[in-house]
MARLO-377857 format. One record per residue (C-alpha): z, y negated, x. Coordinates in nm, 2 decimals, decimal comma, always signed. Example, Ala and Ser with C-alpha at 12.3 -4.5 7.8 and 13.67 -1.06 7.14 Angstrom:
2
     zz     yy     xx
  +0,78  +0,45  +1,23
  +0,71  +0,11  +1,37
END
This chain:
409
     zz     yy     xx
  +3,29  -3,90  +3,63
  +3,06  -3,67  +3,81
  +3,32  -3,36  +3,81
  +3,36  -3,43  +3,39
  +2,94  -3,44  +3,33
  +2,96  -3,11  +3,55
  +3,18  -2,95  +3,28
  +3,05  -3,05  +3,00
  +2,71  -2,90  +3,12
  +2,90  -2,58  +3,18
  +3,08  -2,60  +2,85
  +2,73  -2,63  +2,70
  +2,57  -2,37  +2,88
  +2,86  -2,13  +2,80
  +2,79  -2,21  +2,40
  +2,42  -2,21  +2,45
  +2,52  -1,81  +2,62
  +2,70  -1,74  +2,32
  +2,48  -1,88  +2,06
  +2,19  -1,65  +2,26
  +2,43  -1,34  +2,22
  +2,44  -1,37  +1,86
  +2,10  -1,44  +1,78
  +1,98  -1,17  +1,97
  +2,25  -0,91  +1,82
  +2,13  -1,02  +1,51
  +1,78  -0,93  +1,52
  +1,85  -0,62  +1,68
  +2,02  -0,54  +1,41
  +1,76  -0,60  +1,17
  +1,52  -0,41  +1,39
  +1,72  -0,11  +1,40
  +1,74  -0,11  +1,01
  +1,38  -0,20  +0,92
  +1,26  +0,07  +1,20
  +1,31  +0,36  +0,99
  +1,23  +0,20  +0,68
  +0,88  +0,13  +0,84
  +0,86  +0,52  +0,95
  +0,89  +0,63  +0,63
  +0,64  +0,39  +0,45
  +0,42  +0,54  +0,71
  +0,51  +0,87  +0,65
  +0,49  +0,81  +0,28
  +0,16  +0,69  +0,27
  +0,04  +0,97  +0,52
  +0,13  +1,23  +0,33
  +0,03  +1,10  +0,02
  -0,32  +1,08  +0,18
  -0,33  +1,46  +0,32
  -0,18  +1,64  -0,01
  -0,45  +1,40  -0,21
  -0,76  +1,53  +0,01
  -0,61  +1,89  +0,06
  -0,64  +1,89  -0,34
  -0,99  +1,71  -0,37
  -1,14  +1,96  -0,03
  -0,98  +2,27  -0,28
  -1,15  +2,12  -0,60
  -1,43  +2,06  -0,35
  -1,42  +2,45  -0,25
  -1,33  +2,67  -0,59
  -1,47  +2,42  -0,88
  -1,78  +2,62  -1,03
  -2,07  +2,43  -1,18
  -2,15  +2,52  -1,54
  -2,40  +2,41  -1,80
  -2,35  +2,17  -2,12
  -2,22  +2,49  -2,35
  -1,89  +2,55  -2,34
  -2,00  +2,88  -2,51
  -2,12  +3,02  -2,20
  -1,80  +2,89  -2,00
  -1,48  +3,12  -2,00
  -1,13  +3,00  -1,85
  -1,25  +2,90  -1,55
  -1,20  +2,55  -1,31
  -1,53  +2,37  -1,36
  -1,78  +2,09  -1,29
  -1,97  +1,94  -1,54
  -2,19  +1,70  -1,60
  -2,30  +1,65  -1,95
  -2,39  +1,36  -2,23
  -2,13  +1,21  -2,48
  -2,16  +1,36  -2,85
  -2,17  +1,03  -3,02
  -2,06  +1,13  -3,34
  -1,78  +1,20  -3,18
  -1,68  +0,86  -3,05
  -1,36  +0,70  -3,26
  -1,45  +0,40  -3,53
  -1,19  +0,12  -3,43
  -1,09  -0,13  -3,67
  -0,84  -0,42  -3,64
  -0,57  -0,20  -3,75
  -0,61  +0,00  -3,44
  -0,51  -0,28  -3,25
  -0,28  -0,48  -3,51
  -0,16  -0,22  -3,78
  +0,19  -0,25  -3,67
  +0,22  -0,59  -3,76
  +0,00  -0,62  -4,06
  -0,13  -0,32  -4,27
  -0,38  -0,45  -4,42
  -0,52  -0,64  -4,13
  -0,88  -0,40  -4,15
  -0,91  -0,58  -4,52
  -0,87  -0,90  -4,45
  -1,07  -0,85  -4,12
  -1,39  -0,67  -4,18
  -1,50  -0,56  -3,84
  -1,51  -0,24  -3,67
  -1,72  -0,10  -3,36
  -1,77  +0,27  -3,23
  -1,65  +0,38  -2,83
  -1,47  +0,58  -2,63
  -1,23  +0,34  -2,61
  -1,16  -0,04  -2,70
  -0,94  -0,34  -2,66
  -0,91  -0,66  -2,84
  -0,80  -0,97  -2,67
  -0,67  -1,29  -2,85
  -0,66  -1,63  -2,74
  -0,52  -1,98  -2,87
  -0,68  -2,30  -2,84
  -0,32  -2,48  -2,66
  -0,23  -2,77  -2,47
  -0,12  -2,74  -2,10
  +0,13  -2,93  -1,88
  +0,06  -2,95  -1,48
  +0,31  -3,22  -1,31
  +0,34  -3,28  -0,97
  +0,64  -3,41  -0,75
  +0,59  -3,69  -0,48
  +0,78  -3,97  -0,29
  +0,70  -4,36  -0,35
  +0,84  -4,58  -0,15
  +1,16  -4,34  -0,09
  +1,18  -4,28  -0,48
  +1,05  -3,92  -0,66
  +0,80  -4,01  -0,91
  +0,68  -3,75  -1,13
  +0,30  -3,72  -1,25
  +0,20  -3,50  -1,51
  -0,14  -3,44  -1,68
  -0,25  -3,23  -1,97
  -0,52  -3,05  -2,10
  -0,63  -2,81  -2,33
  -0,68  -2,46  -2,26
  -0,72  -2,13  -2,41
  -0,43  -1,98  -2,34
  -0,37  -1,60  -2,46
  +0,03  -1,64  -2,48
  +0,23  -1,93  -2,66
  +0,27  -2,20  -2,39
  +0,65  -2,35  -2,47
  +0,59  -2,75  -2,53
  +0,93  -2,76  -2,63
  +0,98  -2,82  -2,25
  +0,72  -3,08  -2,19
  +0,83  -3,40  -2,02
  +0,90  -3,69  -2,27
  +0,89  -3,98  -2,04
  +0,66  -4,25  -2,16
  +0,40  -4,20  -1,89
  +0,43  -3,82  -2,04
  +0,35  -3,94  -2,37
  +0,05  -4,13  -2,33
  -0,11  -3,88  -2,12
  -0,09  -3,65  -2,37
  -0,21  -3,86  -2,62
  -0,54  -3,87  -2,39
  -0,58  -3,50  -2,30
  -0,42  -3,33  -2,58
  -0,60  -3,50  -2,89
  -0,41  -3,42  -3,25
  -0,10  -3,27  -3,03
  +0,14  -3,58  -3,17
  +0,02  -3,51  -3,51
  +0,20  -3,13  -3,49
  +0,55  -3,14  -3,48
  +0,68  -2,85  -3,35
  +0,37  -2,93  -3,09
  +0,15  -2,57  -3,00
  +0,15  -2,36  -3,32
  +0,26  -2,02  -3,30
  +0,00  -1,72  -3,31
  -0,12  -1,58  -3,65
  +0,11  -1,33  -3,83
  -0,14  -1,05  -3,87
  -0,26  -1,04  -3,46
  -0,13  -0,93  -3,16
  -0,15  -1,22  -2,91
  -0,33  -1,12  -2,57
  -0,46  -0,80  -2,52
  -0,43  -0,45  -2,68
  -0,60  -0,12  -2,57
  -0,65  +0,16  -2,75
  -0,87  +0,50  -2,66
  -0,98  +0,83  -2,87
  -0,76  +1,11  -2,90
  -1,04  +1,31  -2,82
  -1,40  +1,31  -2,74
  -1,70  +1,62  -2,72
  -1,94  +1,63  -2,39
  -2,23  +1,88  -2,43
  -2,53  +1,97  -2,62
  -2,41  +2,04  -2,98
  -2,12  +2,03  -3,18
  -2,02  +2,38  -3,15
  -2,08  +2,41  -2,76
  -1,94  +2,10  -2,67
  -1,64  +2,07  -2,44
  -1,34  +1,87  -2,58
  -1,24  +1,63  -2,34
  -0,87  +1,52  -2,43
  -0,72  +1,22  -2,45
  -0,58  +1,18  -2,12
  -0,91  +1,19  -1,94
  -1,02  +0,97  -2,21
  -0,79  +0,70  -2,09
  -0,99  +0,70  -1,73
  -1,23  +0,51  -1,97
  -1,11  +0,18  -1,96
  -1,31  -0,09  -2,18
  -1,53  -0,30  -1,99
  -1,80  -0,41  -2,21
  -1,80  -0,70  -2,44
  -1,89  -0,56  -2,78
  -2,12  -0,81  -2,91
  -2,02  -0,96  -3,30
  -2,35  -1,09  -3,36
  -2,44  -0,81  -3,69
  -2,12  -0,90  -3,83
  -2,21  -1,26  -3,93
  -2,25  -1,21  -4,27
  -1,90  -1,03  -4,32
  -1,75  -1,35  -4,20
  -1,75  -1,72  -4,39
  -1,53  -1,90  -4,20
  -1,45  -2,16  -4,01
  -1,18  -2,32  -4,13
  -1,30  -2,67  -4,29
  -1,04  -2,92  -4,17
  -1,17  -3,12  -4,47
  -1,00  -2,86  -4,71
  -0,71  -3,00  -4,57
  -0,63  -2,67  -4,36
  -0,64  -2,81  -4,03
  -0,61  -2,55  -3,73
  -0,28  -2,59  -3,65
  -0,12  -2,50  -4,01
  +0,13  -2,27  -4,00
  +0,23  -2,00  -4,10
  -0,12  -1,82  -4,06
  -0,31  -1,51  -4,19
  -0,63  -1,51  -4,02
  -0,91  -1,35  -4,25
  -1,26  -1,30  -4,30
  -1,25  -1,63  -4,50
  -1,13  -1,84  -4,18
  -1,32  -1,66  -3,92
  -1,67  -1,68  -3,84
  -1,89  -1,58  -3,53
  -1,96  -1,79  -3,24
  -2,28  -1,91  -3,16
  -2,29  -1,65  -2,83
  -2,18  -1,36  -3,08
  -1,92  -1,32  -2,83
  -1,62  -1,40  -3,03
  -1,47  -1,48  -3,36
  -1,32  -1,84  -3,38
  -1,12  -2,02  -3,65
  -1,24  -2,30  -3,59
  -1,64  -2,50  -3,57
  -1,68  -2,65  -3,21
  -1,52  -2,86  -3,01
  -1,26  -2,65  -3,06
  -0,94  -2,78  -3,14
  -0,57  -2,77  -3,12
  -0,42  -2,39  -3,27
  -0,76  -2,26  -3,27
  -0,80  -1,87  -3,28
  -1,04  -1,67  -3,07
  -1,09  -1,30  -3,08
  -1,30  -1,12  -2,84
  -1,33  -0,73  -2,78
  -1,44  -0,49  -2,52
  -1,55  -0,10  -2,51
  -1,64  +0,17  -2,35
  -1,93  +0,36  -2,52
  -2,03  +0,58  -2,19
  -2,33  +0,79  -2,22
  -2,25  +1,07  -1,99
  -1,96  +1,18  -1,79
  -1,89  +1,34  -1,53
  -1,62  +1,60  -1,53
  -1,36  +1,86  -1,31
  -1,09  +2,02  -1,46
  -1,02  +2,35  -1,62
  -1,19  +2,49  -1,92
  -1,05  +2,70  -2,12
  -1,21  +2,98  -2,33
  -1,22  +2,73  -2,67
  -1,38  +2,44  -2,44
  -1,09  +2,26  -2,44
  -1,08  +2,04  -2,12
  -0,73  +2,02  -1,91
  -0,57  +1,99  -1,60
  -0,65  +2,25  -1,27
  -0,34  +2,34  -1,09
  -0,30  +2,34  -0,75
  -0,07  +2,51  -0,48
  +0,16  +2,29  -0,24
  +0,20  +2,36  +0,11
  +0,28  +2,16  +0,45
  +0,45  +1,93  +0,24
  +0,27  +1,89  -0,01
  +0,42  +2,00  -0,39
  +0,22  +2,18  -0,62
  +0,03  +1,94  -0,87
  -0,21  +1,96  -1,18
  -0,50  +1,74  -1,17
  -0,79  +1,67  -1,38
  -1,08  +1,39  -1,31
  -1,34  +1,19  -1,53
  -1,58  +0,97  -1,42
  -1,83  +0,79  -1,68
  -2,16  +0,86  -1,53
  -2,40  +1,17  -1,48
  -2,37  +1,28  -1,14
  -2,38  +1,57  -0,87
  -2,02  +1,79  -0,77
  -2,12  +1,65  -0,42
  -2,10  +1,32  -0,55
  -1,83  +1,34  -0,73
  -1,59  +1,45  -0,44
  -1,72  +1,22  -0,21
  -1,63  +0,96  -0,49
  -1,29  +1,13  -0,53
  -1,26  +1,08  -0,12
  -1,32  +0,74  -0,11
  -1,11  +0,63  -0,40
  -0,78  +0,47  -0,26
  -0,88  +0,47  +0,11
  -0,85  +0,05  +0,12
  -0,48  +0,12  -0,01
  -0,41  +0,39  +0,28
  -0,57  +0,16  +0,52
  -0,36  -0,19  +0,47
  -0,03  +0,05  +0,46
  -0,16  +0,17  +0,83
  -0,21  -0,17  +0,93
  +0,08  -0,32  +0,80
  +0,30  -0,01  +0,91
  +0,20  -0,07  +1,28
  +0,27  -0,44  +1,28
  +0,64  -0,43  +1,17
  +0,70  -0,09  +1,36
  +0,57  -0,34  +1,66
  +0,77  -0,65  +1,54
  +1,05  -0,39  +1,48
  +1,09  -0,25  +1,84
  +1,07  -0,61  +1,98
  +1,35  -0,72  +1,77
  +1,59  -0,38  +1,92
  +1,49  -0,52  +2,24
  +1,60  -0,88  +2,20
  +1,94  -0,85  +2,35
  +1,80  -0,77  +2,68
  +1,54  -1,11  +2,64
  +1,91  -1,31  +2,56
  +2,06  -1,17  +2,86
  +1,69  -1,24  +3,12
  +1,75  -1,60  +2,94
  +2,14  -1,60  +3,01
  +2,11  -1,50  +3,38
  +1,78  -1,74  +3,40
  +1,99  -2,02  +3,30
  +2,24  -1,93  +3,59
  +1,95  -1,91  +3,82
  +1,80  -2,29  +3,73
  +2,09  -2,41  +3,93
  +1,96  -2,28  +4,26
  +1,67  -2,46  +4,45
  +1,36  -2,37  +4,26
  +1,57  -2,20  +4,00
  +1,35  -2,35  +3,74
  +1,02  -2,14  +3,86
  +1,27  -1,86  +3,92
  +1,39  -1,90  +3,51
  +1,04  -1,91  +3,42
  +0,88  -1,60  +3,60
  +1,21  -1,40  +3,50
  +1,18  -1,48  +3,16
  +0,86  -1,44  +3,11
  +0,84  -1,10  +3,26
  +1,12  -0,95  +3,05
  +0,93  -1,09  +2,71
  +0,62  -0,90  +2,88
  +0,84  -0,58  +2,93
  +0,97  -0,62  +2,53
  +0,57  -0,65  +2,41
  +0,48  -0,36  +2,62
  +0,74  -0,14  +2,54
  +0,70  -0,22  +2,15
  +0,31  -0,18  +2,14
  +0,34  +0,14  +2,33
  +0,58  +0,29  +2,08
END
């Protein structure tokens, strides 16, 4: 009996040797393949940091600063700091956002603000499924609540659950919802749903119209919309909301929104469909701009005082590139390259960080076959007397030797 529990032990420890083997061959073969992977992220995102500052410290070194008159600038690259021609600015209407679904979507929609650039963002009034999944006494039970929600896509209640539990717990957070069939309504014909951006082909910087520069629409496009344009002067172009009592309730489809069925809200924030408390299918629009008063430019000018991009050489790994920068304040060249500096450094940092773990990680995975064989032989040793403190201190020096050797890499 005593000779039979002997073998089996052995048996076991000859699997357990095996199963170690394996393991350990395994995750050196990982660390052999995500090694070089992690090298080149690093490599990556150190070049990409030198060849973006060699190009900012060369902007830094040749631009020239030159006054608001393009008239006095000739084909040269240049820093600028100079106030937006407002006249310039582009007039957006709703077909700027919407023309490709409805043509005559600035008719029905009188509304129209002045900026750089703009974007119009369009919400429904919907309602909202949230179910969670638990165990009562050994059974699942599912629990699901609902609530309404502006909501700037379509949210699909064709999938809703239908238990009875469902139904009444709808009928509590979703008022009117069982009075829809098809349950949400779909968005209005003549609107994008969520948002749309759009930004002038072109906008003049400078003192007059004549001695402006033109800044083109790329750099334009640094201007992204961040101000809510406020609706509150449009109130009288607008005699909505829709009256429910007209027996238009929000929820009718198919739907043309208009100046008849809109109105501005109380805020002068957005335009709704529908009088408050909001209800099921209701439309809101609200908008943002960009209207910036000055901005702060490096790029090349040409002789017309048209703005475009500087090239620069390549070198030590670095290609040649053509480069151009906007920023939408008045500021100093100093400034402006110090701000062109510090822009992306948080990126470059967490790549560095997480570059050096898994290189780390990496290398201790190579090194896991020699940890299985310390762990083979220290099973082999934990027969002898003491053989357990002798496992132990053999074990845990080799693991010490693999965290060495991979932070010192």
């Amino acid at each position: 009996m005593g000779l039979d529990s002997e073998l089996e032990e052995e048996n076991d420890d000859e699997r357990g040797a095996g199963g170690k083997t394996a393991s350990s061959c395994l995750m050196c073969c990982m660390g052999l393949l995500a090694f070089p992977l992690v090298l080149f992220l690093l490599m990556w995102n150190e070049k990409r940091f030198v060849c973006k500052n060699k190009v900012v410290l060369e902007a830094a070194e040749k631009a020239v600063w030159v006054e608001c008159d393009a008239g006095k600038t000739q084909d040269v690259f240049a820093f600028f700091t100079c106030p937006v021609k407002q006249s310039s600015l582009q007039t957006f209407t709703m077909a700027a956002f919407n023309g490709d679904v409805d043509s005559n979507v600035s008719a029905d929609i009188p509304f129209s603000f002045t900026a750089a650039s703009g974007s119009q963002y369009v919400e429904m009034y919907q309602c909202q499924e949230e179910c969670t999944h638990e165990r009562r006494n050994d059974k699942p039970v599912e629990t699901c609540t609902y609530t309404m929600v502006w909501a700037h896509h379509k949210i699909n209640s064709n999938e809703f659950v239908q238990t009875k539990d469902a139904v009444t717990a709808r009928k509590v957070g979703c008022p009117a919802f069982e009075l829809v069939p098809s349950g949400n309504p779909e968005f209005p014909r003549n609107l994008h749903m969520g948002s749309s951006t759009n930004f002038a082909d072109a906008i003049l910087a400078g003192k007059g119209n004549d001695t402006s520069y033109t800044i083109n629409h790329r750099l334009v496009q640094m201007l992204v919309p961040t101000e809510p344009v406020p609706l509150s002067a449009f109130r009288a172009a607008f005699t909505g909301p829709l009256d429910p009592s007209s027996g238009v309730n929000p929820w009718t489809r198919p739907m043309v929104l208009a100046a008849s069925s809109l109105a501005v809200s109380v805020t002068g924030t957005h335009l709704e469909s529908c009088a408050q408390p909001a209800q099921l299918g209701c439309i809101r629009l609200s908008f943002l701009q960009n209207k910036p008063a000055d901005v702060s430019v490096l790029a090349h000018v040409s002789s017309a005082g048209e703005v475009g991009p500087q090239t620069f050489s390549g070198g030590w790994g670095c290609e040649a590139s053509s480069k151009q920068w906007l920023l939408p304040t008045k500021m100093t060249k100093d400034e402006m390259i110090a701000s062109l500096k510090e822009e992306g450094q948080s990126s470059v940092w967490v790549i560095r960080a997480a570059g050096i773990i898994l290189s780390v990680l990496s290398v201790f995975c190579v090194l896991q076959p020699i940890s299985a064989a310390a762990d083979i032989v220290g099973d082999c040793v934990r027969m002898m007397p003491c053989g357990s403190l002798i496992e132990d201190k053999l074990e845990g020096m080799v693991d010490w030797l693999g965290c060495g050797i991979s932070l010192n890499v």
